[in-house]
N, C-alpha and C positions, 0 to 999 in steps of 0.2 A: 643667260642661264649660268647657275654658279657653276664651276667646275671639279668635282669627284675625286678627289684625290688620296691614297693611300701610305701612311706613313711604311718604312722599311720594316718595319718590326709587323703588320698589318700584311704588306707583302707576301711574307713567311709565313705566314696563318693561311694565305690563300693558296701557298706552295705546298702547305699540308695537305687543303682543303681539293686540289687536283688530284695528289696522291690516291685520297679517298677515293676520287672519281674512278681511279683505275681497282680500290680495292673492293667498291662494290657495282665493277659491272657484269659483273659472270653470273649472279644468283638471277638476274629477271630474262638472262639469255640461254640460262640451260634447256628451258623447253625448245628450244627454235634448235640448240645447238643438238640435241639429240635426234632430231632430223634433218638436220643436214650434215652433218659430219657421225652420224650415227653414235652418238657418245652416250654410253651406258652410266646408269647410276653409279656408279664405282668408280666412273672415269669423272664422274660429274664431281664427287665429293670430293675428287684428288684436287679437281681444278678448283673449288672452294678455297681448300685449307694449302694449296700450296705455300701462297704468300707468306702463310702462319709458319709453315715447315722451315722457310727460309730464314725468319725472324729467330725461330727455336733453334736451329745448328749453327749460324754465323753470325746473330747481333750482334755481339759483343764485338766481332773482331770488324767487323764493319763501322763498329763507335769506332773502333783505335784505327781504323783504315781515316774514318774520317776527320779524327785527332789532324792527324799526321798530312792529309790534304789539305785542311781547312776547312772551315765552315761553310761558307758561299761556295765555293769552288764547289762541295760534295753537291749542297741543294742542287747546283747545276748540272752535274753529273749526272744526279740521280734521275732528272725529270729527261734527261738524252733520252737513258737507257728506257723508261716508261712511255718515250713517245715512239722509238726505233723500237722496241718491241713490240708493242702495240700497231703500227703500220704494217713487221712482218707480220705476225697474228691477222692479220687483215686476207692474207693471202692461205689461209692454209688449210689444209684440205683434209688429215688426216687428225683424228685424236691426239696420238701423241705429240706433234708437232707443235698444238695449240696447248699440250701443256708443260713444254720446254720451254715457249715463248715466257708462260705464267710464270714459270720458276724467275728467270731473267727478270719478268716484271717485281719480283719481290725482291729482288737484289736493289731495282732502281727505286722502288717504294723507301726499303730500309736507308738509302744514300738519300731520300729526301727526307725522310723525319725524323731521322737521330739525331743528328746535328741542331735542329733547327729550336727546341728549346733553349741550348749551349750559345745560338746566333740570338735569339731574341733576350738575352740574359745582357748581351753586347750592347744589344740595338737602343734598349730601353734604360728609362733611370730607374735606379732599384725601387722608389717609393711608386712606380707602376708594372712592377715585375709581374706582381702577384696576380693581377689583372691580368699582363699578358699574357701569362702561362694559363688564366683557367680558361681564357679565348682560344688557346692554342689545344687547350683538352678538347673541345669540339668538334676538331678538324674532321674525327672518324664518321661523326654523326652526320653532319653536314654535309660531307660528299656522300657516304654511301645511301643516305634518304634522298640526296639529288639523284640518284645512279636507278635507284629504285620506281622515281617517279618518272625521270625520261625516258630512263630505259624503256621499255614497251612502244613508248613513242618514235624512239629511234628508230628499233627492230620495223614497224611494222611500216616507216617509210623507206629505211635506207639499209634492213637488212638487218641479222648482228654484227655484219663488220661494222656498221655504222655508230654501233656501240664502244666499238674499237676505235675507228677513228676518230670522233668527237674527243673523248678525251685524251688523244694523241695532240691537235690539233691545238688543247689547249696547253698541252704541257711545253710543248714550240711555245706559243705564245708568253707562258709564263719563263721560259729559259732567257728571253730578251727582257720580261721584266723585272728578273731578278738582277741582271749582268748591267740595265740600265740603272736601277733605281736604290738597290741595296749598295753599301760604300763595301769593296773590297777587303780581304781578310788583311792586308796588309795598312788600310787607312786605319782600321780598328784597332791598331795596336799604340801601347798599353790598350788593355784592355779599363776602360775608366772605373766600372759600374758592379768590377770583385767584390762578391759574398763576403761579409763578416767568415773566419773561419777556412776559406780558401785561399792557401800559396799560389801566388803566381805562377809556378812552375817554371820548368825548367828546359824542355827541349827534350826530356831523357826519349830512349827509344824503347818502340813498343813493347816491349815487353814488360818495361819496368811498368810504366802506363798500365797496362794488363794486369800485373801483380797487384799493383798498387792499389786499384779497384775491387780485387777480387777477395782481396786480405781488411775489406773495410766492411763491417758489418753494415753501414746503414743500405749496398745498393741491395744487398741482398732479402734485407726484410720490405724495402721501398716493393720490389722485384714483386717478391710474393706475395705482398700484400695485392700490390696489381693484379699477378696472376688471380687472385684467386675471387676481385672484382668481373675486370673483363673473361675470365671464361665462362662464370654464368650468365654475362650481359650479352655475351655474341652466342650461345647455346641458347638461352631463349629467344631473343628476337629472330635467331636462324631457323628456328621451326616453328617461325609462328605460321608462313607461309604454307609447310603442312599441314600446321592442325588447322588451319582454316578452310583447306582446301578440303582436307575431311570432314571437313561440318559441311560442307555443300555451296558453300560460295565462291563465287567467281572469280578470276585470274585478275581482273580489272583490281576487285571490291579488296581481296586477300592483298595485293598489291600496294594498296595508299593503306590497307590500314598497318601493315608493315615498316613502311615509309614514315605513317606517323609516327610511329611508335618508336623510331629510331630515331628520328627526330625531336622528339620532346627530350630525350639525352641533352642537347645545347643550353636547353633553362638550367639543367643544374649546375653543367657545367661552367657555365656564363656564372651563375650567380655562386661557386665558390670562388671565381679569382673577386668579382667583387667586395663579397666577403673577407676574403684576405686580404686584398686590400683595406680595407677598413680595420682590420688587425683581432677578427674574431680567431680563435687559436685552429689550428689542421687539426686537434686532433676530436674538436666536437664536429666540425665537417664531416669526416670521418665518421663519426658516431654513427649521425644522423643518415648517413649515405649508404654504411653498410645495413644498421638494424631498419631501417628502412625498404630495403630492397629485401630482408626476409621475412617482414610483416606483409609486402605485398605480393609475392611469390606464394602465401600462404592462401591469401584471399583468389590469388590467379589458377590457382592449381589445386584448393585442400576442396575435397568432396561436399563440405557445406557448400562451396557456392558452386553445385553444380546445378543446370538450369537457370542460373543465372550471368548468360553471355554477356550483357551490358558492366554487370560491375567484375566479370573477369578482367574484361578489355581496360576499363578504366584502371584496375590494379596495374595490369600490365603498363601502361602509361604512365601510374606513379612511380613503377617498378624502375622505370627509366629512366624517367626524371628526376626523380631523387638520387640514384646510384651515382646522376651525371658528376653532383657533389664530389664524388673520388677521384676518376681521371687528374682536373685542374687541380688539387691538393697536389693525390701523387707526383704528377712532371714536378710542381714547384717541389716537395722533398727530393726528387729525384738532380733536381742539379742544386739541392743543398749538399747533398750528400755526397757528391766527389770530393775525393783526397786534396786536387787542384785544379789550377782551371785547363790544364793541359789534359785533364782526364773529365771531362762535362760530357763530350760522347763516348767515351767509352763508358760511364757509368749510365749514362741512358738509354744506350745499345744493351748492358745488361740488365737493366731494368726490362728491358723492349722482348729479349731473349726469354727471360722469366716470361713475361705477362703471356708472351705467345705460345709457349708450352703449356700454359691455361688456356687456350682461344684453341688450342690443338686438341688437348686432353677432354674439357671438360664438357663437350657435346656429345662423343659417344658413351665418356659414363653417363650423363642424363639419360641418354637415350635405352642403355644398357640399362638403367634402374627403371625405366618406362616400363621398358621389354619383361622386364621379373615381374615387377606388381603388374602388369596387367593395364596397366596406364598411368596418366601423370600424375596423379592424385600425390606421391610420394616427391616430387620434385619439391617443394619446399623445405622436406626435411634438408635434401645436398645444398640446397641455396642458404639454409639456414645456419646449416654446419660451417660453410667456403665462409660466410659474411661474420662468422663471431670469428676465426684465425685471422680473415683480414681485419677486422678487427683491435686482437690481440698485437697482431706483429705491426701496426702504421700506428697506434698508441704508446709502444714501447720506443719508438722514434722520434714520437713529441708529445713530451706531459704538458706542455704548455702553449707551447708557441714552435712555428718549423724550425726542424733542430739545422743547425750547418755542420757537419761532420767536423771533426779532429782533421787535424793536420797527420796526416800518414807518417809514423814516426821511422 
């Protein structure tokens, strides 16, 4: 039998794809966790959106922590702190404990995927960048619809610690296959496979790093363009598992179709590094991804199709699919757009920062705008509005083709 084997740059896509593991397995365990650790709605949404909390107050500094570490070194860091977190979390017995643990896990989350576009820009030749990076947009969808579909499974053999440890279990695992298989931050050097656009760099310290990023328009319109992708795409699929429970169906049924739906995310995402690979421009990608995702919000949400659950659902599906297009565009703008290659995670960490103060923000105004009208009937208008500024601002970044930021003067 032939034997399975994973290129380094492929590696890092699945160092992601654990990450994910650990960032969606709280949503199919909070029913169990609210009887056995007695955890209230309030306490439940904390332990949700902590990860997000963690990405919105320290990404950025955690790009230039992981600047300054290294590439590999950080991935390896990060997936420690995700599996030692995760094994404590295994033991604990009160509310808050389990969500000091989460905090910590969002610390080890951020050290695994900041860096890892910046490593895979390394790993690969530039004429399969573009590819890499839209395989690497993925990672979110990919583990958290695994997380969704085991999860239940877990729980109802081995507990929710069991949810815990499994993906402790694997991040061990992947810490020896990253330290075996990916070459060292110091084999990597020169770096061979520098961006048109990008200085070498220089060693400065942090700070300069820091400035240098933050004084550079492209991470910041990358940023919000993100933001204002991912938080209607994690505010919708996060309540779908309410509204469907409110329509009458079952924990199982609301569960896969959740699952799917987060998962149909991969085809678009898959199919814009494709596409840039083949050298169609970001910023029709883009087009297509944003005004896409507010034609189908409209269909999933606008009061004509109501009574008709079948083509909400499928909307919801395209909603996801299509949007997937933006993720794999942005990462690749996103390490166009650093000053140097000394600054790759730092300017993806604030990209990472931005997006997540969308993932934080923009569920309770949906929810908030639910709450005034009476229901969701009006969520299309917010999806519609978020998707023409992303829009606006990831257009003004590339009329043509991904732009590579100026050299920081």
């Amino acid at each position: 039998m032939q034997k399975i084997s994973f290129s380094p740059a492929g590696i890092v896509i699945l160092s992601g794809v654990v990450a994910a593991l650990h960032l969606g397995k709280v949503a199919p365990a909070i029913p169990t966790l609210q009887i056995a650790l007695h955890l209230t709605m309030v306490q439940a949404g904390f332990l949700l959106s902590l990860m997000q909390l963690a990405g919105m107050l320290a990404g950025v500094m955690i790009g230039v922590f992981s600047d300054g570490l290294g590439l590999r070194r950080s991935l390896v860091c990060g997936q420690a702190i995700l599996c030692l977190a995760s094994v404590m979390a295994m033991w604990a017995r009160q509310p808050h404990e389990l969500l000091m643990l989460r905090a910590l896990e969002g610390v080890g989350f951020l050290l695994t995927t900041l860096p890892a576009p910046g490593l895979i820009r390394q790993l690969v030749a530039r004429q399969r960048l573009a590819l890499h990076l839209g395989l690497w947009g993925c990672y979110v969808a990919i583990g958290t619809s695994m997380a969704f579909v085991v999860g239940p499974v877990l729980i109802e053999t081995l507990g929710w610690q069991g949810l815990w440890g499994v993906p402790a279990l694997c991040s061990a695992a992947m810490i020896l296959w990253l330290v075996h298989a990916v070459p060292s931050d110091r084999q990597r050097q020169p770096v061979p496979n520098a961006l048109p656009g990008l200085k070498p760099g220089s060693g400065e310290a942090w700070p300069h790093r820091l400035w240098a990023v933050l004084k550079t328009a492209g991470p910041w319109r990358v940023g919000i363009a993100f933001a204002l992708y991912s938080g209607q795409w994690i505010a919708i699929i996060g309540f779908l598992p309410s509204l469907y429970t409110n329509s009458g169906l079952s924990s199982s049924r609301t569960g896969a179709l959740t699952a799917l739906a987060a998962f149909v995310n991969i085809a678009g995402s898959a199919s814009a590094g494709l596409l840039l690979n083949r050298g169609i421009a970001a910023r029709w990608l883009l087009g297509v991804g944003y005004l896409g995702m507010a034609i189908m919000t409209l269909f999933a949400f606008g009061q004509f199709t109501q009574g008709l659950p079948v083509l909400r659902y499928a909307a919801v599906l395209s909603f996801s699919a299509i949007g997937g297009m933006i993720p794999g565009t942005l990462f690749m703008l996103a390490v166009s757009v650093a000053p140097n290659e000394r600054t790759v995670s730092t300017a993806v960490g604030w990209v990472q920062q931005l997006s997540s103060m969308g993932m934080f923000l923009m569920p309770p105004l949906l929810a908030q705008l639910a709450g005034w009208a009476g229901g969701w009937h009006w969520t299309w208008l917010a999806c519609a509005l978020a998707s023409l500024l992303g829009l606006l601002l990831a257009t003004s970044l590339t009329p043509n083709e991904p732009v590579h930021a100026e050299a920081t003067k």
